[in-house]
PABADREN-744464 format. One line per field, with one value per residue (C-alpha): residue in one letter; chain; residue number from 1; x, y, z. Coordinates in Angstrom, 3 decimals. Layout:
N
code = c(a:...)
unit = c(A:...)
pos = c(NUM:...)
X = c(X:...)
Y = c(Y:...)
Z = c(Z:...)
***
This chain:
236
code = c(x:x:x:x:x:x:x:x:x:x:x:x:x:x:x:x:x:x:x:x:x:x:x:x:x:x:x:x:x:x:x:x:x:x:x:x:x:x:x:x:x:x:x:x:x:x:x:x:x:x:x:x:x:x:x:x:x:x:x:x:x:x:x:x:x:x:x:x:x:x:x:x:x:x:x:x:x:x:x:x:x:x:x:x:x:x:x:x:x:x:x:x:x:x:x:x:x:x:x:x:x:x:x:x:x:x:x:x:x:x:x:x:x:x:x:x:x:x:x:x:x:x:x:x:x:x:x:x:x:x:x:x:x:x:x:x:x:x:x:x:x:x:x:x:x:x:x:x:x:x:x:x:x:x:x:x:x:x:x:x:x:x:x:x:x:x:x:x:x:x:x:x:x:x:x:x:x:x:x:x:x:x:x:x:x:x:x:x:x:x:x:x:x:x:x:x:x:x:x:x:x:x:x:x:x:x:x:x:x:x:x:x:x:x:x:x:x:x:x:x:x:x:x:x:x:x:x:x:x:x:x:x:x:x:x:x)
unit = c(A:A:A:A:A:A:A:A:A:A:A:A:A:A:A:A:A:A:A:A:A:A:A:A:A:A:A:A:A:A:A:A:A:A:A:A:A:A:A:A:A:A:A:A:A:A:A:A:A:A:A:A:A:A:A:A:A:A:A:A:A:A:A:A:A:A:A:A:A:A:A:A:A:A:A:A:A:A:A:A:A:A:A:A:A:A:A:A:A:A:A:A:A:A:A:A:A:A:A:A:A:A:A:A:A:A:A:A:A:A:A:A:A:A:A:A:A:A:A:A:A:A:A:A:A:A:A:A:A:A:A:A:A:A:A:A:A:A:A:A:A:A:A:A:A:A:A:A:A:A:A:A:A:A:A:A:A:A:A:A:A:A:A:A:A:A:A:A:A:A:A:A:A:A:A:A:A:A:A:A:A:A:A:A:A:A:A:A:A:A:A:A:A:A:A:A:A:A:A:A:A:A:A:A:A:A:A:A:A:A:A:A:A:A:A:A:A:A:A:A:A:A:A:A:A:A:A:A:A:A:A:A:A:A:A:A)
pos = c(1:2:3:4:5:6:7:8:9:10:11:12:13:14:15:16:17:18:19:20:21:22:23:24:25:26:27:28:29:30:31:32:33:34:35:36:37:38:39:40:41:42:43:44:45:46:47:48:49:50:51:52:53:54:55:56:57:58:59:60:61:62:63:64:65:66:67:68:69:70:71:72:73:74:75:76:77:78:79:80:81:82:83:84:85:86:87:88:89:90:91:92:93:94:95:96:97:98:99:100:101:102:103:104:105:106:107:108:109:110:111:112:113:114:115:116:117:118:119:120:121:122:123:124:125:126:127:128:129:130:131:132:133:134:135:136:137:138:139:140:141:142:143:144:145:146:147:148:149:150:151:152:153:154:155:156:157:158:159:160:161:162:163:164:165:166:167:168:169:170:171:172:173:174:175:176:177:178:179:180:181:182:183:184:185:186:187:188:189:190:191:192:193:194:195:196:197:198:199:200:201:202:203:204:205:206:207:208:209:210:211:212:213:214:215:216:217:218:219:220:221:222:223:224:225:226:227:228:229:230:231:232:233:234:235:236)
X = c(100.010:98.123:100.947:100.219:97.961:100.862:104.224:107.360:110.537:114.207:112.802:114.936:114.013:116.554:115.847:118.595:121.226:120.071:118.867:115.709:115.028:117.175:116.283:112.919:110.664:107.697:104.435:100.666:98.793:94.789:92.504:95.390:96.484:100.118:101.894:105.271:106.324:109.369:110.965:110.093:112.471:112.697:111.201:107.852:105.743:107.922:107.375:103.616:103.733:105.730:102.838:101.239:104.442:105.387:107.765:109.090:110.868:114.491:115.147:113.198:109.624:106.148:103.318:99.705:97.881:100.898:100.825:103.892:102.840:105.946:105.359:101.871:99.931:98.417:94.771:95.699:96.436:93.367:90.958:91.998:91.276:93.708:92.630:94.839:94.159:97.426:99.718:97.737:94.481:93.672:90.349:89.287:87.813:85.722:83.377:80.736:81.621:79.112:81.431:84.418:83.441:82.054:86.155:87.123:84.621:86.491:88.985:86.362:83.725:81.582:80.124:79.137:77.432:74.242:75.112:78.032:77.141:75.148:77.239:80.217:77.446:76.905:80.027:81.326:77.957:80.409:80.269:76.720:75.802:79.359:81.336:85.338:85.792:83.896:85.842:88.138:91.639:90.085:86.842:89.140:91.058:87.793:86.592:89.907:89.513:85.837:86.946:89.086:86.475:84.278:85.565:84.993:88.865:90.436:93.479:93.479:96.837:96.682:100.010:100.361:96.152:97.161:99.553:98.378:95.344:94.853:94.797:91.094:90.698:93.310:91.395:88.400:89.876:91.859:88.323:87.426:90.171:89.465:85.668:87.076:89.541:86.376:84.408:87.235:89.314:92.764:94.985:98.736:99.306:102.399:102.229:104.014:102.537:103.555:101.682:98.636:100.263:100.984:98.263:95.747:98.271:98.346:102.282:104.499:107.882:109.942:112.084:115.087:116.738:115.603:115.536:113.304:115.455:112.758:109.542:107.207:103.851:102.405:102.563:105.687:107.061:105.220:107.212:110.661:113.012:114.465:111.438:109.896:113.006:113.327:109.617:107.370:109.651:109.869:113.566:114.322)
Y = c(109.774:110.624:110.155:106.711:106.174:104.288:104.659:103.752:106.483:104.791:103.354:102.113:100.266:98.933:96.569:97.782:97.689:95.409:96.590:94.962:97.382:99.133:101.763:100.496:102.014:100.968:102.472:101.291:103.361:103.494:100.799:97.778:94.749:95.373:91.793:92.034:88.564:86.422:84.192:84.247:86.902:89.026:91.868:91.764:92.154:94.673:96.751:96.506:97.006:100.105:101.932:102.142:103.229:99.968:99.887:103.244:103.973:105.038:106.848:107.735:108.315:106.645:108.426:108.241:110.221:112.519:113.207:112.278:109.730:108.395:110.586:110.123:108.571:105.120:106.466:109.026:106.193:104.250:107.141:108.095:104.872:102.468:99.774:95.947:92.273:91.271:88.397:85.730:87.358:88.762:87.991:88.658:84.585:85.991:87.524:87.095:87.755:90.606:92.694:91.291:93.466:96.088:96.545:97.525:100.758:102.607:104.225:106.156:106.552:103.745:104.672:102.352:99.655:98.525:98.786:97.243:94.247:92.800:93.435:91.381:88.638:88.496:88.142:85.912:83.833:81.413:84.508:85.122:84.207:82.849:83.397:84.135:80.794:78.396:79.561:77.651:78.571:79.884:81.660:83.908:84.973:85.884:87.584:89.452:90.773:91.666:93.724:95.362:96.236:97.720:100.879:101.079:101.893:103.212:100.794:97.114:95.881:92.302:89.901:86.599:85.815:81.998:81.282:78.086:77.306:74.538:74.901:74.559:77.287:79.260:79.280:80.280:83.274:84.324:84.130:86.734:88.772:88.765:90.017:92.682:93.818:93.554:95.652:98.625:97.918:99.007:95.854:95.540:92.017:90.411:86.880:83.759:81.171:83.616:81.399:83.068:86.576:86.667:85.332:87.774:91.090:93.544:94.247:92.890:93.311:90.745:91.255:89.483:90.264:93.443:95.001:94.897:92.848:92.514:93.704:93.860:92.621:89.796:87.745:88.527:87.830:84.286:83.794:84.881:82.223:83.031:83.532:80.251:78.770:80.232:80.792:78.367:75.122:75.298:75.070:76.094)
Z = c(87.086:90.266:93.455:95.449:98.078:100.076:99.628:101.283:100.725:102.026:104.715:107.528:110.874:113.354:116.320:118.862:116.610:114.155:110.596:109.915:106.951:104.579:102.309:101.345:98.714:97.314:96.039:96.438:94.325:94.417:93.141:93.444:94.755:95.683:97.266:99.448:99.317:100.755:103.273:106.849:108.732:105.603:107.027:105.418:108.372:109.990:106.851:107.219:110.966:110.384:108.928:112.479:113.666:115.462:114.949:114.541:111.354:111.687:108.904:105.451:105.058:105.142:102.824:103.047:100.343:100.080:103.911:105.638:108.363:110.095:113.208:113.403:116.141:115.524:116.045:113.443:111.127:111.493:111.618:108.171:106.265:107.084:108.370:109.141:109.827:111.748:111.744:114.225:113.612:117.153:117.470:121.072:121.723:124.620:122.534:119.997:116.866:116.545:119.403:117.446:114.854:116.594:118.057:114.489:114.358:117.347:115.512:113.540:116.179:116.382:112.954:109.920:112.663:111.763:107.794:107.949:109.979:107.718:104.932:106.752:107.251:103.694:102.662:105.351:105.806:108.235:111.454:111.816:115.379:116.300:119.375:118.817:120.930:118.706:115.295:113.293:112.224:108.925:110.542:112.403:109.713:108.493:111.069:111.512:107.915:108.435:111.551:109.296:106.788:109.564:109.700:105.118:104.829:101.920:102.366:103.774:105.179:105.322:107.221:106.026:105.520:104.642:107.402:109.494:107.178:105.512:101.520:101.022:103.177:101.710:99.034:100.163:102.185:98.641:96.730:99.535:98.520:94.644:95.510:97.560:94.799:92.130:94.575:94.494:97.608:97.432:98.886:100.383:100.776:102.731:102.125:102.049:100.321:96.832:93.892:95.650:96.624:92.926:91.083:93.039:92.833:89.817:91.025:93.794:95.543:96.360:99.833:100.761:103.965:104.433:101.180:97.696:95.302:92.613:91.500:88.698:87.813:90.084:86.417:85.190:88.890:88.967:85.474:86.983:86.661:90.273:92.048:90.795:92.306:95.430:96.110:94.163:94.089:90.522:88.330:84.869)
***
């Protein structure tokens, strides 16, 4: 098998002299939908954030199509086909939409503009002619992951895409997700809300205080007895 496109080697991260992350490894391998799902404070997001270097990683290894990238600078990162839609989406509110997106094409030189413009338009019909102001809860996180898609990465990080929204719109931005997976794009989800996480992954990690305590396929997870209680409200 062909090594991963992302993968995590005994990864540790402290915050002063707490542990937030110990010995993580995980693999994200071309062409999938990998989830990272558990409770808030886990450490999901500082796993994700990581890859950027913030924050730094204090021991172990980060890999990005075999290269090591721990020590790398974060315009390294995203000028090599990484690209993220944070936690909070970011959107700058003071601007249109159009310079919203325009702010993900920086870290590869302003390229991709005109193309890519109208292909965010046409698959997020909701932005055209917007300002960042005027958006709902659920346009942003659109327009967060469209920013992201501006610069054609090879790998989309996405933090917690359904946090705040309302469930019809979480299922709109997850029917996003499923056309960009159909269309090739290579996925690492962290996610709460894990009946969607799992249902759109093709594998999945579970983390629980700081550390992967189960993974598997994003079925046979939504099938395991102790996730389905912990995560999904379901017993027996």
């Amino acid at each position: 098998m062909s090594q991963p496109l992302l993968a995590f080697n005994e990864v540790d991260v402290f915050y002063g002299p707490i542990q937030a992350l110990k010995q993580v490894s995980l693999t994200v391998n071309e062409g999938e939908t990998v989830a990272l799902i558990g409770a808030n404070g886990a450490g999901k997001s500082t796993l994700l954030m990581s890859v950027f270097g913030q924050p730094r990683i204090a021991g172990g290894e980060i890999f990005y199509r075999g290269e090591a990238i721990s020590r790398k600078s974060t315009h390294f990162i995203a000028s090599n086909g990484i690209a993220q839609a944070p936690e909070g989406r970011r959107i700058f509110p003071d601007m249109t939409v159009e310079e919203n997106l325009l702010m993900g094409t920086i870290a590869i030189g302003n390229r991709y503009q005109a193309e890519d413009k109208a292909r965010m338009y046409q698959l997020f019909p909701r932005l055209e002619e917007r300002r960042g102001m005027t958006l709902s809860g659920g346009e942003q996180q659109m327009l967060a992951i469209a920013r992201a898609l501006m610069s054609r990465p090879r790998l989309l990080l996405l933090d917690e895409p359904s946090l705040g929204l309302a469930p019809l719109v979480v299922k709109q931005i997850f029917q996003i997700l499923r056309e960009l997976t159909a269309q090739g794009m290579t996925l690492f989800l962290v996610e709460q809300n894990a009946r969607h996480a799992l249902n759109l992954s093709d594998r999945a990690y579970v983390m629980v205080n700081g550390q992967i305590r189960l993974s598997g396929s994003g079925q046979t997870l939504l099938n395991d007895p102790e996730v389905r209680k912990a995560y999904l409200g379901i017993s027996g």
